[in-house]
N, CA and C atoms as an extended XYZ file, in Angstrom:
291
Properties=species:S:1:pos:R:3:atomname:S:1:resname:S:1:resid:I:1 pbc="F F F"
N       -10.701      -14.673       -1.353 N   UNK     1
C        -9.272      -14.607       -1.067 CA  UNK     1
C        -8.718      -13.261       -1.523 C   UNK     1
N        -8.003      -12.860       -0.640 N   UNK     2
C        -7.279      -11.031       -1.276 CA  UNK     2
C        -5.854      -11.216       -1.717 C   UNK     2
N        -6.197      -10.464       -2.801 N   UNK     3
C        -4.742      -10.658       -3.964 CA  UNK     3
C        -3.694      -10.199       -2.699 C   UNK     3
N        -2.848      -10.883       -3.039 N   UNK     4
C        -1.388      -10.401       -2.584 CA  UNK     4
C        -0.307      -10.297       -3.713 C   UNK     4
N         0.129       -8.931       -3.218 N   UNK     5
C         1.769       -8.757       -4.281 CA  UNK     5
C         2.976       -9.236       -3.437 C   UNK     5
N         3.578       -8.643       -3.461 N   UNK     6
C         5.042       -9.136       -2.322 CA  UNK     6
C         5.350       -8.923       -1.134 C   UNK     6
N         5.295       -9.687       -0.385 N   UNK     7
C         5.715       -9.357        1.337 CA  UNK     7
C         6.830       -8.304        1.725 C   UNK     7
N         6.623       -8.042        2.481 N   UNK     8
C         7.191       -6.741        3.246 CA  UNK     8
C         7.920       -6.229        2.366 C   UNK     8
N         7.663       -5.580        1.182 N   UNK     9
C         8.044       -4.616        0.071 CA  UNK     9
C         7.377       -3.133        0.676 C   UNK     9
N         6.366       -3.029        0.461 N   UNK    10
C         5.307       -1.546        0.508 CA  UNK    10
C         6.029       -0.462        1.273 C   UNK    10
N         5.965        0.385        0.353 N   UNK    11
C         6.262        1.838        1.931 CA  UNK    11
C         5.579        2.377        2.237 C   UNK    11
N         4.333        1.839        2.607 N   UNK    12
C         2.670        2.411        3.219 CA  UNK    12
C         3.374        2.483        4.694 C   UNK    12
N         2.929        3.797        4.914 N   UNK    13
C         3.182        3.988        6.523 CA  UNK    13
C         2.168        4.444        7.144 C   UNK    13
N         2.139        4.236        8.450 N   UNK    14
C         0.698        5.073        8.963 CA  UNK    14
C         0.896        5.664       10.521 C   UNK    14
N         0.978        6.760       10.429 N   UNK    15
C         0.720        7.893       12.221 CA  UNK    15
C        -0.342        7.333       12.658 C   UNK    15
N        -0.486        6.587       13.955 N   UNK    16
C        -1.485        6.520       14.510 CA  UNK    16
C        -1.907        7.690       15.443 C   UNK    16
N        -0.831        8.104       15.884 N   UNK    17
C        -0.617        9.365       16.883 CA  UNK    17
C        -1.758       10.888       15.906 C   UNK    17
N        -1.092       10.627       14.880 N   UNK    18
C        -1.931       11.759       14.006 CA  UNK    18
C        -3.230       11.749       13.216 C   UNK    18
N        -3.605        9.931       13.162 N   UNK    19
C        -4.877        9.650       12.477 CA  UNK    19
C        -5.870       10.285       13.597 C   UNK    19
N        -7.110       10.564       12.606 N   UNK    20
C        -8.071       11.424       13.343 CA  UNK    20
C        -9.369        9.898       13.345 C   UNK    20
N        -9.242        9.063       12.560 N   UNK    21
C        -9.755        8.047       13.083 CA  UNK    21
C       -11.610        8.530       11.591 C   UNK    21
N       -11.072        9.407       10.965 N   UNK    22
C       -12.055        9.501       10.093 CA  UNK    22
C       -12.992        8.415        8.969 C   UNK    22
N       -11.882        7.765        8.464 N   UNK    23
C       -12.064        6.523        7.945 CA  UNK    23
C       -12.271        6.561        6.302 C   UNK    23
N       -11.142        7.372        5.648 N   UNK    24
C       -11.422        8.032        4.761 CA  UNK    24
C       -10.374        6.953        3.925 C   UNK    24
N        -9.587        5.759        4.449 N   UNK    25
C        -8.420        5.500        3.980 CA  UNK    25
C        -9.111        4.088        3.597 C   UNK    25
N        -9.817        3.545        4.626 N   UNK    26
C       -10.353        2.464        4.354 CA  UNK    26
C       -11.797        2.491        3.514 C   UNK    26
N       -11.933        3.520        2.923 N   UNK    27
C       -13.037        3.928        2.194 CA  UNK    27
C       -12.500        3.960        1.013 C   UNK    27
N       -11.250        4.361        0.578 N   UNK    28
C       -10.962        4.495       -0.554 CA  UNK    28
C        -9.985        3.375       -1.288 C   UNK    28
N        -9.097        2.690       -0.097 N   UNK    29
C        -8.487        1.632       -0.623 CA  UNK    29
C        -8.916        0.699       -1.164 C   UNK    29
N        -8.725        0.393       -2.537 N   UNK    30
C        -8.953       -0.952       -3.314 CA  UNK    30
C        -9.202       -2.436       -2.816 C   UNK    30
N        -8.133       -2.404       -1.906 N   UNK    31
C        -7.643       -3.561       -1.688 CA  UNK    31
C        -8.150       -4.387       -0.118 C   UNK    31
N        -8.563       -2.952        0.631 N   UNK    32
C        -9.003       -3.144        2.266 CA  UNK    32
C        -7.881       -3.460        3.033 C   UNK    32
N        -6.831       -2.590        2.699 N   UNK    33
C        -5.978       -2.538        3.308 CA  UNK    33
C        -5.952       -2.408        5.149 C   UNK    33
N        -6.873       -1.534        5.006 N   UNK    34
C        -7.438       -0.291        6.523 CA  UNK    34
C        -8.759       -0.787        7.101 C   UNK    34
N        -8.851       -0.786        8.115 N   UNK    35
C       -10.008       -0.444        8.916 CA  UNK    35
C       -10.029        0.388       10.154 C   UNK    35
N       -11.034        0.466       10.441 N   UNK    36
C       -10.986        1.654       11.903 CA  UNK    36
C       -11.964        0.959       12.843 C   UNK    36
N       -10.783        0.982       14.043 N   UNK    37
C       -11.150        0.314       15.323 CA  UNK    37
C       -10.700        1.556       16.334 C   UNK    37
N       -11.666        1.593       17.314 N   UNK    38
C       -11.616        2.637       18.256 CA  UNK    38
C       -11.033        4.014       18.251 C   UNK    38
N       -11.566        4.495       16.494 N   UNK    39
C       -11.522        5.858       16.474 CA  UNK    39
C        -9.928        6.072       15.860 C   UNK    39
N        -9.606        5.085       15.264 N   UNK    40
C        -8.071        5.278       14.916 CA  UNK    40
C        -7.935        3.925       13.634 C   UNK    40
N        -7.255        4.181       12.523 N   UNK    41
C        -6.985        3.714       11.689 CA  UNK    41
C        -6.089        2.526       12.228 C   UNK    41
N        -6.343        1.637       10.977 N   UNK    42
C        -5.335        0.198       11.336 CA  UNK    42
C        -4.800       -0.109       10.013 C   UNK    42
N        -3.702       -0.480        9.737 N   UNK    43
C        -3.162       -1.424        8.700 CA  UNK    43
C        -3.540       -2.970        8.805 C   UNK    43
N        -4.799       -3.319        8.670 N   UNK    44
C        -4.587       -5.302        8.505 CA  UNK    44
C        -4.179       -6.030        7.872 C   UNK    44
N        -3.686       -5.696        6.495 N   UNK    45
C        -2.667       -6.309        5.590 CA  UNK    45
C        -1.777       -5.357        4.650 C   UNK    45
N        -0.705       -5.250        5.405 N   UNK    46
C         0.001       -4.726        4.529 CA  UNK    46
C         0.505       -5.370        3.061 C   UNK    46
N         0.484       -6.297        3.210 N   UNK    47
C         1.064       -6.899        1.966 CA  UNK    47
C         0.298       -7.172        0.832 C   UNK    47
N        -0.930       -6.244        0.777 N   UNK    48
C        -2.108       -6.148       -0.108 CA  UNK    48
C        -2.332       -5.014       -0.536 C   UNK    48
N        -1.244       -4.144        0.002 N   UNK    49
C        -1.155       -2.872       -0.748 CA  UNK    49
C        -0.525       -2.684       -2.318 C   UNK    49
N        -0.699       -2.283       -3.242 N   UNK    50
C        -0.522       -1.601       -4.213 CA  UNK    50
C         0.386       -0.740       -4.819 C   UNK    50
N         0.081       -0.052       -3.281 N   UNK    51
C         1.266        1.300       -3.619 CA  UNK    51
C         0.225        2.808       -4.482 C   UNK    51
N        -0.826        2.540       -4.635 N   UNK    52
C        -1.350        3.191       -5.412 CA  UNK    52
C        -1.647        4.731       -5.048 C   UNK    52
N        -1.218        5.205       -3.498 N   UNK    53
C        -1.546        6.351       -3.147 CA  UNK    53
C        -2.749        7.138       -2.476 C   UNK    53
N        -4.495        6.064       -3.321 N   UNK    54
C        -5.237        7.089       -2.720 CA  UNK    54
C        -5.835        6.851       -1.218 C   UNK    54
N        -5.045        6.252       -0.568 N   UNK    55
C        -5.178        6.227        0.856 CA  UNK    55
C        -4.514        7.961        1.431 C   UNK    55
N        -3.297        7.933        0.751 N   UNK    56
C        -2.366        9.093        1.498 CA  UNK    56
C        -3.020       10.725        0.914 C   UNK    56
N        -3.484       10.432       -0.258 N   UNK    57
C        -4.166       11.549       -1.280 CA  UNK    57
C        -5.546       12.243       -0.605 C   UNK    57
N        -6.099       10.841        0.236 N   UNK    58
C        -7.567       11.511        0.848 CA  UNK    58
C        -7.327       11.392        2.170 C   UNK    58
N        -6.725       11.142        2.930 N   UNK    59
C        -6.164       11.454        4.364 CA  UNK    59
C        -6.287       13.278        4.795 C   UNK    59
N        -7.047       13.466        4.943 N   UNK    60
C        -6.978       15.080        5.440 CA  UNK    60
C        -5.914       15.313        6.715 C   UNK    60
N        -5.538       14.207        7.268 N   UNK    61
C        -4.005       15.222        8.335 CA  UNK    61
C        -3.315       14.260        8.056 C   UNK    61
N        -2.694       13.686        6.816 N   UNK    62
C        -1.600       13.502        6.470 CA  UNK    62
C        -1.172       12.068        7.454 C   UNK    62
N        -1.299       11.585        7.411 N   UNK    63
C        -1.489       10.125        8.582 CA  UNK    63
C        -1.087        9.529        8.188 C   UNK    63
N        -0.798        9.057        6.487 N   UNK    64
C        -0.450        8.271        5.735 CA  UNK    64
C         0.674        8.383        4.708 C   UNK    64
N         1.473        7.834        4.856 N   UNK    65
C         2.761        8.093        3.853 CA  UNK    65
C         2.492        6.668        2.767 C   UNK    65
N         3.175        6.841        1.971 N   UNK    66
C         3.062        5.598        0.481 CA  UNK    66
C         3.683        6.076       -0.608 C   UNK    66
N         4.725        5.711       -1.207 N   UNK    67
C         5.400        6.407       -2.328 CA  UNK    67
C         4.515        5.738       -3.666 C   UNK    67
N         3.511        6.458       -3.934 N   UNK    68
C         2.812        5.472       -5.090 CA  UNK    68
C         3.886        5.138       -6.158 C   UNK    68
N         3.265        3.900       -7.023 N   UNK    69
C         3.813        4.272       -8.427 CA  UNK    69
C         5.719        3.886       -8.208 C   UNK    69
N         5.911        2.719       -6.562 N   UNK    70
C         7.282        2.750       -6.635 CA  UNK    70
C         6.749        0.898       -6.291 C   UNK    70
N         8.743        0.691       -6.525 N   UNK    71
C         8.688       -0.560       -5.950 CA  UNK    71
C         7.989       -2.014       -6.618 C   UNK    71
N         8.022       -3.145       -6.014 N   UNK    72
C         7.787       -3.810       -6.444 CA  UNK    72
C         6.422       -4.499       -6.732 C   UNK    72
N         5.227       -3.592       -5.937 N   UNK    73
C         3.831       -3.433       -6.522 CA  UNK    73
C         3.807       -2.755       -7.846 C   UNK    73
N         4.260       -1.888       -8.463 N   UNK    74
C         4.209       -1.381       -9.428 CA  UNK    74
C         4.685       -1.690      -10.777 C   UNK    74
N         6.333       -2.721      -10.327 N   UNK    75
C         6.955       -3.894      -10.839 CA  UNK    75
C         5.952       -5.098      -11.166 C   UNK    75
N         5.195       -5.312      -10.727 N   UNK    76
C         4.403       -6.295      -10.928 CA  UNK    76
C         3.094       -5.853      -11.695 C   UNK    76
N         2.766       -5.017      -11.773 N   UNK    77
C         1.486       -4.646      -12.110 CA  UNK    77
C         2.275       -4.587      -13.383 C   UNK    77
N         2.861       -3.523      -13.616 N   UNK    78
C         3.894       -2.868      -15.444 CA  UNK    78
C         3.748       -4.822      -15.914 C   UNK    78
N         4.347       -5.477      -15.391 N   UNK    79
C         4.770       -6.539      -15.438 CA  UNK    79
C         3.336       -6.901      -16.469 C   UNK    79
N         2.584       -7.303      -15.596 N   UNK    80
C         1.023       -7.944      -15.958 CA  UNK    80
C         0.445       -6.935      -17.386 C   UNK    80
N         0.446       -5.899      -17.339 N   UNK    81
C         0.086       -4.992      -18.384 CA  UNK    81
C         0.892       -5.431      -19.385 C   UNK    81
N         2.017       -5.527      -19.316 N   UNK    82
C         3.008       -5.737      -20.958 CA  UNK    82
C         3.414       -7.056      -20.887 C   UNK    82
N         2.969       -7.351      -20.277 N   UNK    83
C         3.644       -9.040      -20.253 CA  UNK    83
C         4.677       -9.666      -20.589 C   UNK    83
N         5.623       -8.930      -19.550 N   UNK    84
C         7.238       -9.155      -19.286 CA  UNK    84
C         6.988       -9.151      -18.093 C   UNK    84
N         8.350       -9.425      -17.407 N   UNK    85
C         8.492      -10.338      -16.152 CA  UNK    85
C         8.805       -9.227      -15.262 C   UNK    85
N         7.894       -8.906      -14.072 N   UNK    86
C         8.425       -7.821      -13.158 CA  UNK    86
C         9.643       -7.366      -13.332 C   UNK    86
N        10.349       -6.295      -12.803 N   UNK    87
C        11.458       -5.726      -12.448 CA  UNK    87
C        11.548       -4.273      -11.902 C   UNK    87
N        11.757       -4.457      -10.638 N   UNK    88
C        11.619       -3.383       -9.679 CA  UNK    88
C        13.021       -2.604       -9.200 C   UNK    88
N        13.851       -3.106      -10.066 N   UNK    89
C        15.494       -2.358       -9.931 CA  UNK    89
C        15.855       -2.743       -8.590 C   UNK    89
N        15.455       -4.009       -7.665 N   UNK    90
C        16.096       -4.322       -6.564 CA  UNK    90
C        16.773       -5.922       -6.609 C   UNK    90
N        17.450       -6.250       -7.879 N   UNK    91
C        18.178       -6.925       -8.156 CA  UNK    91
C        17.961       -8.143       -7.224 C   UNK    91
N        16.998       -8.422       -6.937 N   UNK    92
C        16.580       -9.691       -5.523 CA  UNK    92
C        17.754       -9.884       -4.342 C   UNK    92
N        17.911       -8.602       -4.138 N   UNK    93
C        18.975       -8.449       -3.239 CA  UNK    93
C        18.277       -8.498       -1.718 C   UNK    93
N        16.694       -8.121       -1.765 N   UNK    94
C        16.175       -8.851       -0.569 CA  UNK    94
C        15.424       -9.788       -0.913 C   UNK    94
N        15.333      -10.221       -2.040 N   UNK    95
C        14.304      -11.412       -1.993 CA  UNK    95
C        12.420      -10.890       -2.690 C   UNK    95
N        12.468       -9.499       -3.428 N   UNK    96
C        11.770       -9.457       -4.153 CA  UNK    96
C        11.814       -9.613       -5.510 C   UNK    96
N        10.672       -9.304       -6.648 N   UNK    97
C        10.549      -10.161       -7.399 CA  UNK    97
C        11.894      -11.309       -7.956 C   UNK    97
């Protein structure tokens, strides 16, 4: 079963127009966020992202946007490390943590 953090939180973005279809994203993601089908990158679960960046870090043409280190993946993780209760400064004004 693949961990999930919070639904449609992530700001993982992805150019398909600009992916070169290398496969450098789904090689490095933790989580298997990515795979590559017909020469072009895919998102198959977004909501198993992290936020952690090294998808966008090893992308050689930039294909990938992700504000690491934001949001309510990161809220949750701080969370688990110190063991206090998430808080991602979005006041559950959409319905995260």
């Amino acid at each position: 079963m693949k961990h999930r953090y919070l639904r449609n939180v992530t700001t993982l973005r992805l150019s398909t127009e600009q992916c070169i279809g290398c496969g450098r994203c789904a090689e490095v993601c933790p989580h298997g966020v990515f795979s590559v089908n017909e020469k072009k990158a895919r998102i198959d679960d977004k909501d198993s992202c992290m936020e952690c960046g090294a998808c966008a870090r090893n992308c050689p043409v930039d294909a990938i946007a992700v504000n690491p280190g934001v949001g309510c993946a990161a809220a949750v993780i701080t969370g688990w490390l110190t063991g206090s209760e998430p808080d991602c400064g979005c006041s559950g004004s959409n319905g995260c943590c």
